[in-house]
C-alpha positions in Angstrom: 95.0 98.9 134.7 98.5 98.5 133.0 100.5 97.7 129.9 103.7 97.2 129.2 105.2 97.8 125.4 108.3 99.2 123.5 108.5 103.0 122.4 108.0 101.7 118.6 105.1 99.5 119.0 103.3 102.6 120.1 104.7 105.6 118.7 103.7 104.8 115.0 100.1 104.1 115.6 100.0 107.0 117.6 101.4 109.2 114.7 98.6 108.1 112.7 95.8 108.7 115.2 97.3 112.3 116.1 96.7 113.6 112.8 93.1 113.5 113.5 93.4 115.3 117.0 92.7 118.9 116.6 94.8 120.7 118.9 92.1 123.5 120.0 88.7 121.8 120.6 85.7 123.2 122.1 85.3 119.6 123.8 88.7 118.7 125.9 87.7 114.8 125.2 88.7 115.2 121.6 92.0 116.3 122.1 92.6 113.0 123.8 92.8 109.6 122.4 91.3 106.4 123.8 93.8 103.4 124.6 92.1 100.3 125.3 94.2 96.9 125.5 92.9 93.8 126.2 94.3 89.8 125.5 93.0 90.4 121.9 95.3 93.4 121.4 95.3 97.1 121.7 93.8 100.2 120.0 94.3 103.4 120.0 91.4 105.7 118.7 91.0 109.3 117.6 88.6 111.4 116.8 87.3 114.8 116.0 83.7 113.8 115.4 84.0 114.2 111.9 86.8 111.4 110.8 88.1 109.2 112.8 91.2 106.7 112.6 91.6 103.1 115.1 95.1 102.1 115.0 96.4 98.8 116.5 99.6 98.1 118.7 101.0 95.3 120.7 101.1 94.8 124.1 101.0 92.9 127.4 98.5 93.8 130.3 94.6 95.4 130.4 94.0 98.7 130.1 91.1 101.3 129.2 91.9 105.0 129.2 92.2 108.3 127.8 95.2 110.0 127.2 96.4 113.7 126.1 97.1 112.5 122.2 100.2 115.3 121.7 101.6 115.3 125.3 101.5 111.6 124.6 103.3 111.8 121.4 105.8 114.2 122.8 106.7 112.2 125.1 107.6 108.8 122.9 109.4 111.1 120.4 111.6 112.4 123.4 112.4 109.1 124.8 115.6 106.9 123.5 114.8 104.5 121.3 114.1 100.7 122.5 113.0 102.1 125.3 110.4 100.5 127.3 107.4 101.8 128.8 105.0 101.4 131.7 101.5 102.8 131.1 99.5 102.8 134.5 95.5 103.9 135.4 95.9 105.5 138.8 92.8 107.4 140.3 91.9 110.5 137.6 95.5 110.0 136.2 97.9 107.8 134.4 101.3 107.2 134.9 103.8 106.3 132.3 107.1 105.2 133.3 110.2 104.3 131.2 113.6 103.5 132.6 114.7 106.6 134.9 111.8 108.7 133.0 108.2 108.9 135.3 105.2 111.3 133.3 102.1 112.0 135.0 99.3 113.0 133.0 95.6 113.9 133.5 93.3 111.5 132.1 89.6 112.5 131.1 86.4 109.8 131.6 86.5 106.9 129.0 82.6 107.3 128.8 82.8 110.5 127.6 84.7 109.7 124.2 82.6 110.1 121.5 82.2 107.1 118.9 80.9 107.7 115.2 77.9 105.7 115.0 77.8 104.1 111.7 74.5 102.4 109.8 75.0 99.0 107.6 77.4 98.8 105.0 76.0 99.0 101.8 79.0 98.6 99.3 82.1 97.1 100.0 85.6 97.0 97.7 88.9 95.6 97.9 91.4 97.1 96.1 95.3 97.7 96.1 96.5 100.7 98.3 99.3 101.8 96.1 96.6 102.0 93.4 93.9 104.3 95.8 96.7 106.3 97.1 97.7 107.0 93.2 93.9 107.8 92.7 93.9 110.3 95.9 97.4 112.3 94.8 96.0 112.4 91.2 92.9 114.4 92.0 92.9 115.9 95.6 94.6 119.1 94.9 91.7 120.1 93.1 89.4 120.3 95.8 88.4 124.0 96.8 89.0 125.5 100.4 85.9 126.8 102.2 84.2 127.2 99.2 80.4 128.6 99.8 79.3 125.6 97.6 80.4 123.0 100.5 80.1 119.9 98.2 82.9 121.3 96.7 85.1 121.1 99.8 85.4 117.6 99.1 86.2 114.5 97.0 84.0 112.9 94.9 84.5 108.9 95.1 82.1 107.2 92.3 81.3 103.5 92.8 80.8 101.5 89.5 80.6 97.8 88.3 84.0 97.6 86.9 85.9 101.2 88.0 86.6 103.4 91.0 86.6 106.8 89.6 88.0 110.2 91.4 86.7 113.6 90.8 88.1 117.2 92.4 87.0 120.5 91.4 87.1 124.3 93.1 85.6 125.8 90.3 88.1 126.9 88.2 89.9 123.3 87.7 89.4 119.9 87.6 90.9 116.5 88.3 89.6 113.1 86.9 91.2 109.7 87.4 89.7 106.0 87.0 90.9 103.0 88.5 89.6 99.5 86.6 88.4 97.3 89.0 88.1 93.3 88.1 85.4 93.2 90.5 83.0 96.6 91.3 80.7 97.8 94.0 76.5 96.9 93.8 75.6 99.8 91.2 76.6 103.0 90.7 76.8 105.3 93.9 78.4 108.6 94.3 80.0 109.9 98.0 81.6 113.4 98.6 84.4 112.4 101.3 85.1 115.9 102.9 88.8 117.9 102.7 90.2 116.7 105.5 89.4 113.0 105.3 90.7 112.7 101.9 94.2 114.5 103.3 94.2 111.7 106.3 93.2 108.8 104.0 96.7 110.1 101.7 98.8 110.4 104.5 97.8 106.9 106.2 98.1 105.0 103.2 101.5 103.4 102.3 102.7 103.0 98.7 103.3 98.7 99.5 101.9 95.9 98.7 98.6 95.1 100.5 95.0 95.4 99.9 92.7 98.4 101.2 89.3 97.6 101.8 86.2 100.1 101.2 82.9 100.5 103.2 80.2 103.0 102.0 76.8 103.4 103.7 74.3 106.5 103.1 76.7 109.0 105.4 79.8 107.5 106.3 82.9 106.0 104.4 85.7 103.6 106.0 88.4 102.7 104.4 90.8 99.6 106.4 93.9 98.1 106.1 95.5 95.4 108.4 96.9 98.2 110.9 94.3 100.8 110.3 90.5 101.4 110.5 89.5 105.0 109.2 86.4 106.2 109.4 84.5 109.8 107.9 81.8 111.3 107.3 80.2 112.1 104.2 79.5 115.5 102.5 75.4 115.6 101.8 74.8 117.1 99.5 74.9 116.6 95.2 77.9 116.9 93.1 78.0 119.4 90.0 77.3 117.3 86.4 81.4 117.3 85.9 80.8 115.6 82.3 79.3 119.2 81.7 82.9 120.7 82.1 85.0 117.9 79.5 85.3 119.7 76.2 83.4 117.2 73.9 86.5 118.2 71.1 89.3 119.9 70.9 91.3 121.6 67.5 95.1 121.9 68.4 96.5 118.4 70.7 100.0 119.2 71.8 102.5 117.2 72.8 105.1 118.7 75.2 107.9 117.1 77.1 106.1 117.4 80.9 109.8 118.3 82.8 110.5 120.9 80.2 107.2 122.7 80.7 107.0 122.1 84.3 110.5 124.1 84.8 109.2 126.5 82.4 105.7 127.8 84.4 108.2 127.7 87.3 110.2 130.0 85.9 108.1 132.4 84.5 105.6 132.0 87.5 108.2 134.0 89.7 107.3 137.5 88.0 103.2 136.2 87.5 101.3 138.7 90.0 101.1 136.9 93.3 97.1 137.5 93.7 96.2 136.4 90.4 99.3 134.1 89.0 98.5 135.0 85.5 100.2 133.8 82.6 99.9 134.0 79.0 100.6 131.4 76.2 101.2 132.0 73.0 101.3 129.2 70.6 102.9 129.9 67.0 104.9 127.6 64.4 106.7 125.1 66.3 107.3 127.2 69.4 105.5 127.9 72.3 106.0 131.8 74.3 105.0 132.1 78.1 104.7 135.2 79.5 104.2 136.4 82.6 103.8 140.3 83.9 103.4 141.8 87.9 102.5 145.0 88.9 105.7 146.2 89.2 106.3 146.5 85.4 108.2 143.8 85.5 107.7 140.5 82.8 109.1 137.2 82.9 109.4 135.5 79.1 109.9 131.7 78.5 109.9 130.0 75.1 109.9 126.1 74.5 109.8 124.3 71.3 106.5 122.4 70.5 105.3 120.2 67.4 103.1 122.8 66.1 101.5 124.0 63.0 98.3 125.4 63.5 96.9 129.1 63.3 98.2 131.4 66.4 96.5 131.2 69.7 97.3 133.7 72.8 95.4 132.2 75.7 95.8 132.7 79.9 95.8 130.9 82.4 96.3 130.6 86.1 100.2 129.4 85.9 99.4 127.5 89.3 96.8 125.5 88.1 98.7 124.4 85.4 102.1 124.0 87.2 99.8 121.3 90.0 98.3 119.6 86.8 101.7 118.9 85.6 103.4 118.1 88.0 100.6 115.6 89.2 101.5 113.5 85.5 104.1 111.2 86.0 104.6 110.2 82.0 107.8 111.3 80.4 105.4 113.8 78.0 102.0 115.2 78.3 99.4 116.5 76.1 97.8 119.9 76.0 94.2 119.9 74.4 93.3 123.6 73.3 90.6 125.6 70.7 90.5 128.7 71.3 91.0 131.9 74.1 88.1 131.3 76.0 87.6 127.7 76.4 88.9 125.3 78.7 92.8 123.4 78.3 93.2 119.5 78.5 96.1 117.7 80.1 96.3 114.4 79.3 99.2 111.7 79.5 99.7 109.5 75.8 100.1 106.2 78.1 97.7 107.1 80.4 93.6 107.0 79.0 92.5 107.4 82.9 93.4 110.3 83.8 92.4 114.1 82.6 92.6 117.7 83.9 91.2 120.7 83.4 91.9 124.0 83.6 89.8 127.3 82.8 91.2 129.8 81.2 91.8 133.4 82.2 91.3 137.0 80.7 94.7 139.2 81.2 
């Protein structure tokens, strides 16, 4: 059992399928990752039973075995570059060897890594990966961390016949994105893709050309590329009636240029109480004050000008939540959709009808 490759053909896969590896496991086997290689070509896979990531490589010679995934990765970041490596089963070890460099390193029994068993595909979709990546980044900072309600520890991807659609939420915001599809799934479906899958499918996924492919069945999603298979399981539970949380109208629509306000909330966020992040808007004639108190005494106060006319509003709101929201727009001005001090605030984009966020607001 040996292969013989270069330091890049195998150190980039192996970046991928590290990200998976959980350094402290209770089972030692899932701190390794599988290498097989055969004429077809070579694989690397990584797991930690709940997502896991194939990644392809080239190179010459047969091999099956398990390796220590971050010793392993170490290692090729350490060697020169170009360099060429020797990758050899012997006994209960393998041997890898490149130029004047020889590692040994403890291998663990192929049988005993674990492989997500999947059931039949029931929708498949092809779409661009710049365009899901764009769909991930515009909603997944939403998504709450260990929250009680578990389904909301997650992303919810819903399948329709002509649009992909993206929905985040922790409670006290909320992220909503479409992406038009020319050709849709079978029906409408709905599957809550946990925390960490989400982050690994957004860090896998380049912003290129190229197609990513789809695969939903009742508990797993996959998502593949030409380089990459990924592989997670699904959230079961239902997801919250999120229409329930859109304000069905709004009285004052503001337009803002997003930069100015973005360095604004960053400003005045540095004297906002670190446990809370409070800050307080005040809309008047044409201007728009942010203030921003700690409990130190001390107050930060921002003003920008706005196009506004209508009667006074002072309302609060987590300057976090709004500062993520922003920042997540990438049109030249945005559009703030209030009524009144206790109900929710829009952000929209004018050239941009597919995407929305919410934020709650927040007594001071």
């Amino acid at each position: 059992m040996q292969i013989n490759l270069k330091r890049e053909d195998l150190l980039k896969p192996l970046s991928c399928v590290a990200g998976v590896v959980e350094r402290r496991q209770t089972l030692p086997i899932l701190s390794y990752v599988l290498l097989r290689q055969a004429d077809g070509g070579g694989t690397l896979t990584g797991t930690d039973l709940e997502v896991e990531v194939v990644a392809g490589f080239k190179a010459s010679g047969k091999a099956e075995m398990t390796l220590p995934a971050r010793k392993l990765l170490d290692i090729c970041r350490a060697l020169p570059a170009e360099a060429m490596l020797e990758i050899k089963k012997e006994g209960e070890k393998a041997v890898i060897k490149a130029g004047r460099s020889r590692y040994t390193l403890l291998t663990l029994p192929v049988t005993d890594f674990p492989n997500i068993e999947t059931s039949q595909w029931e929708q498949s979709l092809s779409i661009p990966q710049k365009d899901f990546k764009r769909l991930l980044d515009l909603t997944q900072f939403c998504m709450a961390q260990q929250d009680v309600r578990y389904y909301l520890n997650g992303l919810l991807l819903e399948f329709g016949a002509n649009r992909l659609r993206a929905v985040a939420t922790d409670g006290h915001r909320m992220a909503l994105s479409d992406l038009e599809l020319k050709k849709g799934g079978k029906g409408e479906r709905q599957a809550i893709v946990p925390r960490k899958g989400i982050h690994e499918i957004s860090r896998l996924l380049e912003d290129g050309e190229g197609t990513v492919e789809l695969l939903l069945s009742p508990n797993h999603l996959r998502v593949q590329t030409q380089q990459l298979t990924f592989t997670s399981k699904l959230i079961d539970g239902r997801y919250p009636d999120y229409n329930k949380v859109i304000p069905a109208a709004q009285t004052k629509q503001i337009k803002i240029e997003r930069g100015a306000l973005r360095e604004t909330l960053s400003r005045a966020a540095i004297l906002s109480n670190e446990k809370y992040r409070g800050v307080r808007l005040n809309l008047e004639e044409k201007t728009m004050k942010i203030t921003a108190h700690n409990p130190e005494q001390e107050e930060a106060q921002e003003e920008i000008a706005i196009d506004y006319s209508g009667e006074p509003l002072e309302i609060g709101f987590n300057v976090s939540y709004l500062i993520d929201a922003v920042s997540a727009h990438a049109a030249e001005h945005i559009i703030l959709g209030l009524s009144d001090s206790n109900s929710s605030c829009t952000i929209t984009a004018p050239d941009d009808k597919h995407t929305k966020f919410i934020v709650m607001p927040m007594r001071l």
